[in-house]
LOMAR-821227 format. One record per residue (C-alpha): residue in one letter; residue number from 0; x, y, z. Coordinates in steps of 0.05 Angstrom, whole numbers. Example, Ala and Ser with C-alpha at 12.3 -4.5 7.8 and 13.67 -1.06 7.14 Angstrom:
# residues 2
+------+------+--------+--------+--------+
! resn ! resi !     xx !     yy !     zz !
+------+------+--------+--------+--------+
!    A !    0 !    246 !    -90 !    156 !
!    S !    1 !    273 !    -21 !    143 !
+------+------+--------+--------+--------+
***
This chain:
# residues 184
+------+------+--------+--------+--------+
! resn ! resi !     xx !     yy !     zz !
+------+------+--------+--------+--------+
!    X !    0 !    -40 !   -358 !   -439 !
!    X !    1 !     24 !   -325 !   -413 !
!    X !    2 !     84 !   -338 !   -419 !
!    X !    3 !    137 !   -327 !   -353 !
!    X !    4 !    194 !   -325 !   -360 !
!    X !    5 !    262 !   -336 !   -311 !
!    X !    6 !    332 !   -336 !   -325 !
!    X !    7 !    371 !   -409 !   -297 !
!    X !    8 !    436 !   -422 !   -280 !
!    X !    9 !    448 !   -451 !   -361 !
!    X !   10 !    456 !   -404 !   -421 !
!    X !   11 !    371 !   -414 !   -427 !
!    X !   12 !    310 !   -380 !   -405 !
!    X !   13 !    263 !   -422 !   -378 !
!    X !   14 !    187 !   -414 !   -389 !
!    X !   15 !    123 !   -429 !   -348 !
!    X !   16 !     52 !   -421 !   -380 !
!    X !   17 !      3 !   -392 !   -333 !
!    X !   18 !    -69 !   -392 !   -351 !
!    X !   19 !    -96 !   -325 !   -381 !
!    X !   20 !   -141 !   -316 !   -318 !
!    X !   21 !    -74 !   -316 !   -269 !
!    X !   22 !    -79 !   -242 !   -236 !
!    X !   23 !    -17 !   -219 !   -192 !
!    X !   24 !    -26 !   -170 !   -132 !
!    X !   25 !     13 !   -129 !    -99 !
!    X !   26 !     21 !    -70 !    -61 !
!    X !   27 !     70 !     -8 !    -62 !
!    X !   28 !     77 !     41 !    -26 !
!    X !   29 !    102 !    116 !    -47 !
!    X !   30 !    104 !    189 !    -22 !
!    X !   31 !     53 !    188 !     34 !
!    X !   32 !      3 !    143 !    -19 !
!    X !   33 !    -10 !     69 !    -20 !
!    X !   34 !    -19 !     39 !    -87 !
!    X !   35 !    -42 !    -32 !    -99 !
!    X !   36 !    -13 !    -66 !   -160 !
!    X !   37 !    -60 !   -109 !   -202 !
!    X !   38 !    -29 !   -144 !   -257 !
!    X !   39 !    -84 !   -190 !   -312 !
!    X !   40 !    -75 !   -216 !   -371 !
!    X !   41 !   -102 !   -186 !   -434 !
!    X !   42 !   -172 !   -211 !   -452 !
!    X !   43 !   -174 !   -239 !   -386 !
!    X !   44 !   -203 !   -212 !   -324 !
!    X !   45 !   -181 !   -167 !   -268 !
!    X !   46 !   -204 !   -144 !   -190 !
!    X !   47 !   -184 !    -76 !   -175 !
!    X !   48 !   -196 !    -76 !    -97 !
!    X !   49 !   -224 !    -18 !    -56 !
!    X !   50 !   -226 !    -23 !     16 !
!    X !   51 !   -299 !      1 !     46 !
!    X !   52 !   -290 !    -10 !    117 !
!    X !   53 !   -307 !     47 !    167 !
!    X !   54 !   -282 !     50 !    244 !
!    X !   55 !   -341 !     96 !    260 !
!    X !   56 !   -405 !     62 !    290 !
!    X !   57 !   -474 !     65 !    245 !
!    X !   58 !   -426 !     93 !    190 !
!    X !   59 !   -435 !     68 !    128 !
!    X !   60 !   -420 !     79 !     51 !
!    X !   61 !   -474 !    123 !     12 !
!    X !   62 !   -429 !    130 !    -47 !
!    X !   63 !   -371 !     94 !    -94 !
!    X !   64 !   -346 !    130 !   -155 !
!    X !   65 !   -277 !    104 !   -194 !
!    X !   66 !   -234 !    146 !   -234 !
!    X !   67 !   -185 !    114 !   -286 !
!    X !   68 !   -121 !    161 !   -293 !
!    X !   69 !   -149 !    220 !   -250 !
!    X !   70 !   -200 !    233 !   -309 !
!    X !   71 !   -282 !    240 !   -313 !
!    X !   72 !   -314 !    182 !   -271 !
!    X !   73 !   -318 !    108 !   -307 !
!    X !   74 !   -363 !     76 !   -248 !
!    X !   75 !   -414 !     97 !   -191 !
!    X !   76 !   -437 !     50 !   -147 !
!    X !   77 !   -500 !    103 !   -108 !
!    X !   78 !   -534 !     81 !    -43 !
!    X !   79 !   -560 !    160 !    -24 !
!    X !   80 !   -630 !    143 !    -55 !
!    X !   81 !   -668 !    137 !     14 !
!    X !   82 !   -734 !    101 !    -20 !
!    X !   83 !   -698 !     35 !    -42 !
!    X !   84 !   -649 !     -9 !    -25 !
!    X !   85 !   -612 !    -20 !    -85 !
!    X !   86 !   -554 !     10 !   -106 !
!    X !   87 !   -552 !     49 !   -175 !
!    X !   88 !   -493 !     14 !   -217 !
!    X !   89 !   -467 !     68 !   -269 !
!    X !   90 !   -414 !     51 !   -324 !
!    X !   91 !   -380 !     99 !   -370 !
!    X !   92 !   -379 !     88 !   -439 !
!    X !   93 !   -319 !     48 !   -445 !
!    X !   94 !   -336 !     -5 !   -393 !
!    X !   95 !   -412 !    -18 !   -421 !
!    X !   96 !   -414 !    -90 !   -394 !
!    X !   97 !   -350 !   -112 !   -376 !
!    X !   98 !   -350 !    -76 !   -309 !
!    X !   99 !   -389 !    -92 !   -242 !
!    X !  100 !   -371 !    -72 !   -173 !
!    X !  101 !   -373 !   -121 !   -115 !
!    X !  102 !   -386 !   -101 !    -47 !
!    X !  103 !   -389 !   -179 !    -18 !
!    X !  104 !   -328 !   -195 !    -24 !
!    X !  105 !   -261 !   -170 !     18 !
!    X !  106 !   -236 !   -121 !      1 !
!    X !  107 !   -298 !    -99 !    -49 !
!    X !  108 !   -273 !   -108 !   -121 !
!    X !  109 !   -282 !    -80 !   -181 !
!    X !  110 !   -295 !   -135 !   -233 !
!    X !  111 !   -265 !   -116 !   -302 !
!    X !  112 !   -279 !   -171 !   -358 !
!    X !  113 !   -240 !   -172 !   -428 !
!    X !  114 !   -188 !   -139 !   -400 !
!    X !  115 !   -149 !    -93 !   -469 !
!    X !  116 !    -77 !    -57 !   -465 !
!    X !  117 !   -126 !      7 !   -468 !
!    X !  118 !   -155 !     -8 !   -393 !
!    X !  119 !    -81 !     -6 !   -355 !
!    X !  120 !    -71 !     56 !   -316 !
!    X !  121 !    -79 !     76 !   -252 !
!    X !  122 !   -149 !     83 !   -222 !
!    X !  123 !   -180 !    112 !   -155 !
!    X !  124 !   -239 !     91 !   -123 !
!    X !  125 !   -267 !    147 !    -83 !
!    X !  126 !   -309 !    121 !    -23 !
!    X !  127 !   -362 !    173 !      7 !
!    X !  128 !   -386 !    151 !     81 !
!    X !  129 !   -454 !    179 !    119 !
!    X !  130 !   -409 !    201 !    179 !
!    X !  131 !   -344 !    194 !    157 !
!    X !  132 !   -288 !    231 !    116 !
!    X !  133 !   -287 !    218 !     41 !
!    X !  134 !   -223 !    158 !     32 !
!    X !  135 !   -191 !    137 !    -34 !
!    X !  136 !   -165 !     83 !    -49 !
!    X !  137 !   -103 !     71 !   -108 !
!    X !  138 !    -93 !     20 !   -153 !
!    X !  139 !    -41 !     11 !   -221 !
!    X !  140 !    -71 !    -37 !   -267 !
!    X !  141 !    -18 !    -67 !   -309 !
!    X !  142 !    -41 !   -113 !   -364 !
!    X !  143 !      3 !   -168 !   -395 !
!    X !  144 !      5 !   -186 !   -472 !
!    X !  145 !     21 !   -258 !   -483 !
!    X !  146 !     73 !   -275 !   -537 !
!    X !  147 !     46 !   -300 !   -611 !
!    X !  148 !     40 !   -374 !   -619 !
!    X !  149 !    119 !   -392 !   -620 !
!    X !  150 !    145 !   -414 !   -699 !
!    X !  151 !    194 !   -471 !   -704 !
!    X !  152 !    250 !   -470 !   -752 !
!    X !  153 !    296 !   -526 !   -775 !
!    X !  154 !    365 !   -517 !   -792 !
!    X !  155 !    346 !   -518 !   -856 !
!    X !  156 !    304 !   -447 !   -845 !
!    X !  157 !    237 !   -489 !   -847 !
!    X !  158 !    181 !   -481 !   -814 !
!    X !  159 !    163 !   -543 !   -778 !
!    X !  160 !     90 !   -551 !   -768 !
!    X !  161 !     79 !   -623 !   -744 !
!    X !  162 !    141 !   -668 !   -738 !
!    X !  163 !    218 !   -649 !   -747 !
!    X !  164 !    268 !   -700 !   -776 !
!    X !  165 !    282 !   -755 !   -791 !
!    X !  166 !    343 !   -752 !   -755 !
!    X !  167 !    401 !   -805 !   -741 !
!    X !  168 !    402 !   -833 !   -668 !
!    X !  169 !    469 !   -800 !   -637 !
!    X !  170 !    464 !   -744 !   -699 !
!    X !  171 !    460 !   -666 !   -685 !
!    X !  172 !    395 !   -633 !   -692 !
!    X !  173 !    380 !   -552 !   -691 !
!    X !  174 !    309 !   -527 !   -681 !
!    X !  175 !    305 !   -449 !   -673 !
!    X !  176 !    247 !   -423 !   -639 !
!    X !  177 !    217 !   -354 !   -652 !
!    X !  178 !    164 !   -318 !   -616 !
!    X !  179 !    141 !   -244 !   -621 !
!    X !  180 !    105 !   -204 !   -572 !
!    X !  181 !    100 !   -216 !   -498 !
!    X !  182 !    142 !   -199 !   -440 !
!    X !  183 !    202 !   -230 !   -396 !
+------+------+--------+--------+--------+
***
């Protein structure tokens, strides 16, 4: 769950929960690069998109390999094998099962499960075609921590855990609530 959060015309924040699977895209654009923005939600999921498509006729892609920060490769998605028709999925060690790439859908996504603060970054996919240049394709995963389940005070400084009160009808009452982590 996340918590979003938006200033109003009164002294208060207001907040909107949004379910942990919510993902935000966008896309920016900087010094002669294009960057798409993914933003998910920690143990959630995310799509980091990499556009295949080719203008070239009978061109077509014989090999996928994504980078996270400019590093050592994390996935390969191989066609080159000329006696099968199946692609060869590889993961690095720190996606074991939590990654697959999609080539159905589009654009073709990267599908990264359980998403962890440790996974944001920026990643590359590089796309190598039969007949065409080599293209690659940027995108900044940001990932969002949700706040810690909120703790409501009394104005007594207690905790209140089910009900607050009794109060009188027309009387004052002060309820303070605290929450840690998260983002506005």
């Amino acid at each position: 769950m996340l918590v979003y959060c938006t200033e109003s015309s009164s002294k208060y924040k207001s907040y909107t929960l949004l379910s942990h699977y919510s993902m935000i895209r966008s896309t920016s654009v900087t010094k002669n690069n294009v960057i798409h923005l993914v933003q998910a939600i920690e143990k959630g999921a995310a799509l980091l998109p990499c556009d295949l498509t080719t203008t070239k006729a009978g061109d077509h892609v014989v090999l996928v390999v994504w980078y996270k920060d400019e590093h050592t490769p994390i996935y390969s998605y191989d066609v080159r094998s000329p006696h099968t028709n199946q692609a060869k999925h590889w993961r690095g060690e720190s996606l074991e099962t939590r990654a697959f790439f999609r080539t159905m859908t589009e654009p073709a996504t990267l599908s990264l499960d359980n998403i962890s603060e440790k996974d944001e970054g920026e990643y590359r996919c590089r796309i190598d075609y039969s007949l065409s240049a080599t293209k690659n394709y940027r995108v900044k995963l940001s990932v969002l921590v949700p706040p810690q389940k909120p703790t409501i005070i009394d104005e007594k400084g207690k905790e209140v855990t089910s009900v607050a009160g009794p109060y009188e009808e027309g009387g004052d009452m002060k309820l303070t609530c605290i929450v840690t982590g998260g983002e506005c």
